[in-house]
N, C-alpha and C positions, 0 to 999 in steps of 0.2 A: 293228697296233692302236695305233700312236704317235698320242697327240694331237697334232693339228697348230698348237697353242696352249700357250704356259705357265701351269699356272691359278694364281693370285695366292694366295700366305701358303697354300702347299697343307701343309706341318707344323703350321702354327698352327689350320689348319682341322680336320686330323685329332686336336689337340690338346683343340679345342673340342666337337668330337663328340664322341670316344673311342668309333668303332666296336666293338661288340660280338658276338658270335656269336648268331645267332638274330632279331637285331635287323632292323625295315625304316627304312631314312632314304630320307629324298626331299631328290636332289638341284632344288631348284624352278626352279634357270637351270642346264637340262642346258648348254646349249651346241654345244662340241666336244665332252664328255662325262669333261673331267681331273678333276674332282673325282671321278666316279662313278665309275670305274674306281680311284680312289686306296684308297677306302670300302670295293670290293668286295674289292680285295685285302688291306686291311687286315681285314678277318676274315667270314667264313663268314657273312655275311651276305647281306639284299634292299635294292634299291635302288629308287626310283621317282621314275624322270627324267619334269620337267616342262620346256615350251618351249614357245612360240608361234610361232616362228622355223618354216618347214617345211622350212628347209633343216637343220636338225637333226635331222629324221626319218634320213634316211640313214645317220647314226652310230649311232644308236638302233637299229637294225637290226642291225649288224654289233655290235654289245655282248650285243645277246638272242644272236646266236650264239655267241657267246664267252666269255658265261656264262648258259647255257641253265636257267632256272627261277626264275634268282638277280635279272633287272632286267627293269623292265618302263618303258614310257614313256608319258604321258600328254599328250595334244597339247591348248595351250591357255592359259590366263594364269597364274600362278602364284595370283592369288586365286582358282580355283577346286579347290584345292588337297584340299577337303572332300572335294569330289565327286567327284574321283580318287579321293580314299582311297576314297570309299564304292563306288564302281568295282570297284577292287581286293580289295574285299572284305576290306577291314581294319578291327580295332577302333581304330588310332591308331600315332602313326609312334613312332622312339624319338630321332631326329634331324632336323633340316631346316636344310641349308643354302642362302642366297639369296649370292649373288657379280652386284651390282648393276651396272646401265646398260648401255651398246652393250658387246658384245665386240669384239675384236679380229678375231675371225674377220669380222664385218660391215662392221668399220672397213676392213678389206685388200679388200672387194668395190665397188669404184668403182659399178657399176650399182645400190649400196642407195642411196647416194647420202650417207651418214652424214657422210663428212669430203670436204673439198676439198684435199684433198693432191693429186687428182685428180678430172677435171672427169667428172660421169655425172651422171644426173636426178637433179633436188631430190625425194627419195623421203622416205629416213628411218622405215622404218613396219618395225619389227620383224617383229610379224607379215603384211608384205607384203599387209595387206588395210587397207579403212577410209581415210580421209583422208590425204592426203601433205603433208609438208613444201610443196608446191608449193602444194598448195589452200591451206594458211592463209595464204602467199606473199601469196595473189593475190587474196585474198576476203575478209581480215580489214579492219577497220579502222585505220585511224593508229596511233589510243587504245587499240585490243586485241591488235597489233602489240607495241606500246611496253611494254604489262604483260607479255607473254611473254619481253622481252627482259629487263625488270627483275626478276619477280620468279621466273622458273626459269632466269635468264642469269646473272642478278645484274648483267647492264651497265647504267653507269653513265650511259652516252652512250643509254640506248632509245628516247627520243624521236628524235633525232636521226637513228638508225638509223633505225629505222619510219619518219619522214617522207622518206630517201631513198628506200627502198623502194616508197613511193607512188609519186612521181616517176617513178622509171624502171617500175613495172611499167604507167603509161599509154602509155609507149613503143612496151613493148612487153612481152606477160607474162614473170615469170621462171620457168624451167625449168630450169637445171644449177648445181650447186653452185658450179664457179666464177667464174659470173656474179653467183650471189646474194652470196660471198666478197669479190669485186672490189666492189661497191657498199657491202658494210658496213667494205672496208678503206677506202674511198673517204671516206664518212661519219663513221668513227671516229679513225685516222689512227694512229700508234703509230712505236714508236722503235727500232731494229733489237737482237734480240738477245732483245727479250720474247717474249709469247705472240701468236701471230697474232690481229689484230685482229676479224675474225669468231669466234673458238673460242667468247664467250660466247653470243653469239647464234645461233651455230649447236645449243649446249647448251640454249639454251632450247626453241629449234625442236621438237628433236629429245624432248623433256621433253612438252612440250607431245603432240604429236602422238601420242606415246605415252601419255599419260596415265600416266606413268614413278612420279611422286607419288601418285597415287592409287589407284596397281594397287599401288607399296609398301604404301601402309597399310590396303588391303584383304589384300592378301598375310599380312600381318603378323598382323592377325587372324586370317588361316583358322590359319597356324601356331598359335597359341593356342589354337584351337579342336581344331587336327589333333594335336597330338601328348599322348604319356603322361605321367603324371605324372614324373618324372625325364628326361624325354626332352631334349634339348638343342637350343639352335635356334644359329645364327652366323649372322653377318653381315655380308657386308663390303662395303663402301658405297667409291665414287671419289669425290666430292665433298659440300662442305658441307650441301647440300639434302637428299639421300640421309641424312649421320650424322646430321645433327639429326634426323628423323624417328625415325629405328630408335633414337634416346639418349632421349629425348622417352619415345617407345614405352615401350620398354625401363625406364625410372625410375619410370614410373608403377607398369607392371604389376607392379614391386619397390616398389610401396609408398614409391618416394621422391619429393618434387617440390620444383623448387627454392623456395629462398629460408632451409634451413635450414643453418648451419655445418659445418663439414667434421668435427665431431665429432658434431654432432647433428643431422642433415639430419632434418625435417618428415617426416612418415608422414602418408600417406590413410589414415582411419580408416574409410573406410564399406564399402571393400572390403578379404578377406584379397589380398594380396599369390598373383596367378598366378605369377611367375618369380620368381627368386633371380638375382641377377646375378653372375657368373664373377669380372667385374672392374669397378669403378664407372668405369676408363678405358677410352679405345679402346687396340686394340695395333695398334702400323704395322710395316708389312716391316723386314725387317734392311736394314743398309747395301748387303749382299752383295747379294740378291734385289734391289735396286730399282737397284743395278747390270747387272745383268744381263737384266731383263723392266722396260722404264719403265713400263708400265703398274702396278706395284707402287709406286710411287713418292709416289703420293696415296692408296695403301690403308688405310683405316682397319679392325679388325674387332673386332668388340663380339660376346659371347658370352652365354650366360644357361640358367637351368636352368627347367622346368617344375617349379610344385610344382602339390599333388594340390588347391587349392582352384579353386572353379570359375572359366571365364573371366570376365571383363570385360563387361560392355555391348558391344554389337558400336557402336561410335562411328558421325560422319559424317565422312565420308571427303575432303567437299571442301576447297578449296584457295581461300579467297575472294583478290581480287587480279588475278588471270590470266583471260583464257578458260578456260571448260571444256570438257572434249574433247566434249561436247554440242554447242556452238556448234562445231566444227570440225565435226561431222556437219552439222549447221544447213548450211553452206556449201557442204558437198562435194555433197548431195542435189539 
């Protein structure tokens, strides 16, 4: 029952919980399943793993056996989070942790197509269903290209990117990672030593196609809606897009918003305050850990309490700037 993954700030995570006997958390990115099993043994409690991945069924499987009554799994996006619970036949959870973007376990599978460390189809699609990396490739525009790149890349060069990618895919279309790698190192150009010159662009891709943003902050709500009053949520985000979101989140539902002094920060008066915040900062891995697992290395995680007043307006979710994963179905159909 070794997980075949290190799962990231897994003390700070249990720290942030503070599993309790009795208690049900839902882990919302089972995964490989290291949080879940960390949860279970840390006290006599239920767990209810979420995933979209199906290749995470299989582990899910051998955990029900392993702790028979104690975890159950729910196949599907993390924002339908309610409707598991209500599934499960729960009045609400007492924890919920999210451990954001690709795993590691997807990243080491060349045929998902995530990285180009090695060359396998332009995929990218967590749940292995819905539009691929390849269809927005091949089907997007210049100018909708160019937003993907900039505003879930953050690259600097996305024009430039996007109009090679035109170019070559009248060639001929693109289909493996590192073909599409080769034209955006082509395009972009970089200086030995830094970060490969596709990494942002491939992050965008992959953001994109996933609608990664906007499942976040649908997610983020059902958690508000899913859990108890005291109940704790964490969260631990790999990049800038991801914390800003869950801080954003997170400061509102605590009644703070910016623009007030670090003695007096600003209060929303028209709503009581859903969460309490743990910590008004993120906490990143130890030196040690992100020695040892790099992917801990750009770990942020922010932590926060349920209080007993009611949620939030359920917000709009979209992301103006970028295609939406609407127009990526638009293409693929």
């Amino acid at each position: 029952m070794t997980a075949p993954h290190i799962p990231v700030m897994l003390n700070e995570v249990l720290e942030g919980l503070q599993p309790r006997d009795g208690g049900l958390y839902i882990d919302a990115t089972f995964g490989a399943g290291g949080y879940t099993r960390a949860i279970l043994e840390a006290a006599d409690c239920r767990v209810l793993g979420i995933d979209r991945d199906p290749s995470a069924r299989e582990t899910a499987e051998r955990l029900k056996a392993a702790y028979p009554g104690r975890f159950a799994f729910g196949f599907g996006p993390f924002s339908m989070m309610e409707g598991i619970l209500d599934e499960a036949d729960s009045s609400g959870a007492d924890g919920v942790v999210f451990d954001l973007g690709v795993s590691s376990m997807q990243i080491d599978q060349a045929e998902r197509g995530f990285s180009f460390q090695k060359d396998g189809p332009l995929d990218m699609r967590m749940a292995q269903s819905g539009p691929s990396a390849a269809d927005a490739v091949n089907g997007l525009e210049a100018s909708e290209l160019a937003a993907i790149f900039r505003v879930y890349g953050e690259e600097r060069q996305a024009r430039r990117v996007a109009a090679a990618i035109v170019r070559e895919r009248q060639v001929e279309p693109i289909t493996t990672t590192l073909r599409l790698a080769d034209i955006i190192a082509r395009a972009v150009g970089g200086k030995p030593g830094r970060i490969h010159p596709a990494t942002r662009a491939f992050q965008g891709l992959r953001i994109c196609v996933n609608d990664e943003l906007g499942e976040l902050s649908r997610g983020l709500v059902a958690a508000e809606y899913g859990l108890k009053p005291a109940g704790r949520m964490v969260v631990v985000t790999f990049h800038s897009l991801e914390d800003r979101l869950a801080k954003t989140f997170l400061r509102e539902r605590a009644g703070l918003v910016p623009g007030g002094s670090r003695y007096q920060p600003e209060v929303l008066p028209e709503h009581k305050p859903s969460f309490s915040l743990v910590s008004k900062k993120a906490e990143a891995a130890t030196e040690d850990e992100a020695a040892v697992n790099p992917r801990a290395r750009s770990a942020k995680l922010r932590a926060a309490i349920r209080t007993s007043a009611e949620p939030f307006p359920r917000p709009d979710s979209a992301f103006p700037g970028a295609p939406s994963f609407d127009r990526l179905l638009e293409i693929a159909s």
